[in-house]
N, C-alpha and C positions, 0 to 999 in steps of 0.2 A: 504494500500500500504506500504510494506517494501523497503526501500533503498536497493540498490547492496550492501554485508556485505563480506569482506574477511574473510574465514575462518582460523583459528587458527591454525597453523602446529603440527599436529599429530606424537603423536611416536609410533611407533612398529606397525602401521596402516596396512591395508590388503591392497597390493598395486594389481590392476589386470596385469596379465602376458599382455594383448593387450597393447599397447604404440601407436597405431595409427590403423585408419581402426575402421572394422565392428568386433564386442568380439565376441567370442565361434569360434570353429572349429567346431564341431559335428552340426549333422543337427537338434538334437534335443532343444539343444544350441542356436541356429538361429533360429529355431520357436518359442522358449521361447521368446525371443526378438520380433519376430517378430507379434508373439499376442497380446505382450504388446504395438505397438506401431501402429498397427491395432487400438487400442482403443482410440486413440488420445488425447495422454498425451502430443503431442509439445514441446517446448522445454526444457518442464521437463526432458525429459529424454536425451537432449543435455547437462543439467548442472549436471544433475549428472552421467555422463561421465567423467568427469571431477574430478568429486570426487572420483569416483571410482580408474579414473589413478594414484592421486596423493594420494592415501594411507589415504584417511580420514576416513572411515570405520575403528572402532577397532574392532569391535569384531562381530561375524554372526554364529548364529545357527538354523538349521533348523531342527525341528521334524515334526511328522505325522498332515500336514494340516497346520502348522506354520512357519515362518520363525521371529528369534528377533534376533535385531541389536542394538549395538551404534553406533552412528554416531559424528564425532568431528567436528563441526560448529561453528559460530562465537562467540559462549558463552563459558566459559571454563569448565561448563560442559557438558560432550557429551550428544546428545539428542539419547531417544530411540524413537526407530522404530519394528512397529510389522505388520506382514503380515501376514493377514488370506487365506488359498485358498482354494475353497470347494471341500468337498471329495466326494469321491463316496461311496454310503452306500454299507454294504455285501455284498449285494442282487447282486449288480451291478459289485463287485468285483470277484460274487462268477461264474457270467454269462461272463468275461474276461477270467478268468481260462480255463473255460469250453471250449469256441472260439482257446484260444491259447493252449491247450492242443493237441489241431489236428495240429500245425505249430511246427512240430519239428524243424526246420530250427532257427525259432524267438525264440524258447526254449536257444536253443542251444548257440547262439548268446549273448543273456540276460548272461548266463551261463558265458560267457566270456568276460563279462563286456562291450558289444556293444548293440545297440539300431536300431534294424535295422529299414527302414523309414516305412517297410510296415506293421509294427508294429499299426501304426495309423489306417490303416482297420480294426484290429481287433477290437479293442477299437469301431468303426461303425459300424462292425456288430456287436457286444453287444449291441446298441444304447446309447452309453456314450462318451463320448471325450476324448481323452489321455491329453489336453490342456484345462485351463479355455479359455470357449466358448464365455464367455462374459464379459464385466467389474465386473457387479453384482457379479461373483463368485471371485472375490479379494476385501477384508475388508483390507484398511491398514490405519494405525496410523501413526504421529510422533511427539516427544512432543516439537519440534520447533514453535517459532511462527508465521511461514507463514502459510497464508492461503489455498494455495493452495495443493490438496489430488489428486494425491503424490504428493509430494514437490521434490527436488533434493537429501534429503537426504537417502528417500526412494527409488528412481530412480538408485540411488550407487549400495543399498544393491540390486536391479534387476542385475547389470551388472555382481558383485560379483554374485550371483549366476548362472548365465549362465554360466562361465567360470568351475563353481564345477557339473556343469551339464555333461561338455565334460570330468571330472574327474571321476565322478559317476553315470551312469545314472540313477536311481534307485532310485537318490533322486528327480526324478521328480514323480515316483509312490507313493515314500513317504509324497510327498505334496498334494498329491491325497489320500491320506490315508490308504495306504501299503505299510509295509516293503518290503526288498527283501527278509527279512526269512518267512515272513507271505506267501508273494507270490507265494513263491518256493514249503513250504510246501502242500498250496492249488492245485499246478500244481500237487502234489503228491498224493493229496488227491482224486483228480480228476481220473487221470490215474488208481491207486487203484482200483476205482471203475469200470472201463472200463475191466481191466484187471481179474477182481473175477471169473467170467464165466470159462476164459481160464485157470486160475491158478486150480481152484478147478478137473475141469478136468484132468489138467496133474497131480496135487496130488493124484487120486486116481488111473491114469495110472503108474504113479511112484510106487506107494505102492503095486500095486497089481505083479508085475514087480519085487520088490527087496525082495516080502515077500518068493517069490521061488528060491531066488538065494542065495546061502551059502558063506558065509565072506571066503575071502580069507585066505591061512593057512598062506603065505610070507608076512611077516610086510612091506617088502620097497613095493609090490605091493599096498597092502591095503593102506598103504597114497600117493599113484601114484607115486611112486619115483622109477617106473623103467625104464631100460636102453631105452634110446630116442637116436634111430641112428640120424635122422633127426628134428632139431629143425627149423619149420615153421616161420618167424618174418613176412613174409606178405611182402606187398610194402611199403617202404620208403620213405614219402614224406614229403614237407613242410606244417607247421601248415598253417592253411586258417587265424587263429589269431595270432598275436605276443604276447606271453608270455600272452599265457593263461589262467595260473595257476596265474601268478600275478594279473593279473587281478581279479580274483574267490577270491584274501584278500583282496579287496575292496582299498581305498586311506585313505590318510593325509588330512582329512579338512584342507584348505586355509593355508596348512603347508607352504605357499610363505612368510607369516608373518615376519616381522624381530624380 
């Protein structure tokens, strides 16, 4: 049994944007949370709520399957914190692609830096889970000496990351063990393949097509630069995403930092 310990006032600490209420906006954000606490961790994850508000967390980085943290608690030096989450092997990665290859819609979206919810079916018809399914698939650490796994300070670095979930969503595939370049490229690799059939056909209707037709003698025609009475721009409408292209450069990790 540890005594209640006030922690140490942290500088430059990652403070969460929430101040009161339920963290994350994004639904993806809210199941993250909401898995974790599916697994009944009590009021661990009410104390480190708390830590997370008040900036205790200095530092949090998440790579492929990993999440490592300091954390500033009642000793003066911060304790680390390591979270393992398990990933999905190729195999499993590679039968996701495949599933969401046919959902242009969820493509599209990913694309633009959203996460849409039915996103999760795919993930179940591949027979894998977008979300660890169970405790067992989180290994975490903290070099605090409470006993209890999580502790509050691991509990923090959870809430901090729900809130970079509503920033990035992509870093929840990367805790699952894909990039979004890895992923993107395999949606590519995928379609590739789908598409060889139809490509190799129009290539040799193309060829056979231009091998009879004679290069134009006018330069501005031959690179299309001629006279266009009427120029077509289509219909004008609003984007279905706000600043979609900002999104496609990804974010500022916990740039909230002081």
């Amino acid at each position: 049994y540890f005594p209640p310990s006030k922690p140490k006032t942290a500088k430059g600490g990652i403070k969460a944007q929430s101040k009161r209420g339920a963290f994350g906006e994004s639904w993806w954000a809210k199941r993250w949370l909401e898995v974790l606490s599916g697994f009944n961790l009590g009021a661990r994850l009410t104390r480190g709520r708390s830590y997370a508000r008040s900036g205790q967390v200095l530092s949090v980085e998440i790579g492929v399957g990993a999440i490592s943290a300091k954390v500033q608690g009642s000793h003066s030096k911060p304790y680390t914190v390591t979270i393992r989450v398990k990933t999905l092997s190729p195999a499993e990665w590679s039968t996701v692609a495949t599933v969401l290859s046919h959902e242009a819609g969820h493509v599209a979206a990913l694309l633009a830096g959203q996460m849409p919810q039915a996103l999760e079916d795919v993930f179940t018809k591949a027979k894998v889970s977008l979300f660890p399914s169970r405790y067992e698939d989180l290994m975490t650490e903290c070099s605090c000496p409470d006993w209890s796994n999580p502790c509050k300070h691991i509990a923090a670095v959870y809430f901090l990351v729900a809130e970079e979930f509503d920033r990035d969503p992509f870093l929840l595939f990367k805790l699952r063990g894909m990039t979004r370049t890895g992923l993107l490229e395999m949606l590519q690799d995928v379609q590739a393949e789908d598409d060889t059939p139809h490509t190799e056909a129009h290539a040799q209707t193309s060829a056979s097509i231009h091998a009879r037709e004679p290069l134009p003698i006018d330069c501005s025609t031959f690179w299309g630069q001629g006279a266009q009475e009427d120029l077509a721009l289509g219909e004008v409408s609003v984007p279905a995403v706000k600043a979609s292209l900002v999104y496609r450069l990804g974010a500022f990790p916990f740039w909230r930092g002081q």
